[in-house]
N, C-alpha and C positions, 0 to 999 in steps of 0.2 A: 459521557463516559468514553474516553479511549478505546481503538479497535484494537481486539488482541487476535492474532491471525489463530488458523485449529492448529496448526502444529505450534506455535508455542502452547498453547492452551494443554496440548497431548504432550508437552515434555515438562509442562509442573505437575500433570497428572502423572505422570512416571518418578518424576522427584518426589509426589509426596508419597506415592505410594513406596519410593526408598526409604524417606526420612522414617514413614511408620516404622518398616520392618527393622529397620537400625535403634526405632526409640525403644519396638517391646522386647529389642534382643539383649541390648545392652546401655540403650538410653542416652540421648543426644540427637535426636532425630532434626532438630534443628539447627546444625552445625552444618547438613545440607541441605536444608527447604529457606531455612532464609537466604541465604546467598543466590539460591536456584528463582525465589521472588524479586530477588533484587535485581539480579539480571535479565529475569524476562519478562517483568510487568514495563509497560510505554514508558519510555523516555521524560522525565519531568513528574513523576510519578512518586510521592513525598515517603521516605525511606518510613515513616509512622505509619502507614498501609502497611507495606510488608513487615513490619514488625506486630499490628496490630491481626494481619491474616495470620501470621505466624503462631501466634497469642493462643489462642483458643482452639488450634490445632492439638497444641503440644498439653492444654490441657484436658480435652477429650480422651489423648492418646495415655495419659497418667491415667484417670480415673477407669476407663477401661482396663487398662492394669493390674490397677489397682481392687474393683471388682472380681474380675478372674485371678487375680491371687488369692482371695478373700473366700471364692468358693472354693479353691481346690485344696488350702491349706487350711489349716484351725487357727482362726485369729486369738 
């Protein structure tokens, strides 16, 4: 496994923590966590990883949503 130094590591922790609040504001949260993957996972690092991290981000971040819409409104 490739070294990923702490500050990139603390600047996709800041990008994801953007991409969340952009996904449960208005949705699209991945328009900047995958570019933000692309750019700062190691060099040689096969773009199917950052789309496959990205993956299962974006849908935790629906289904959470998705449950708190479900409580606060009448389905």
């Amino acid at each position: 496994m490739p070294d990923i130094s702490l500050t990139t590591v603390v600047l996709l922790c800041l990008a994801a923590l953007a991409a969340g609040w952009i996904d449960a504001v208005v949705g699209g949260g991945g328009l900047l966590l995958l570019p933000a993957l692309l750019l700062g996972l190691p060099a040689g690092t096969p773009a199917a990883h950052a789309l496959g991290t990205n993956k299962p981000v974006a849908i935790e971040g629906t289904t959470d949503a998705a449950v708190t819409y479900a409580r606060k409104a009448p389905v």
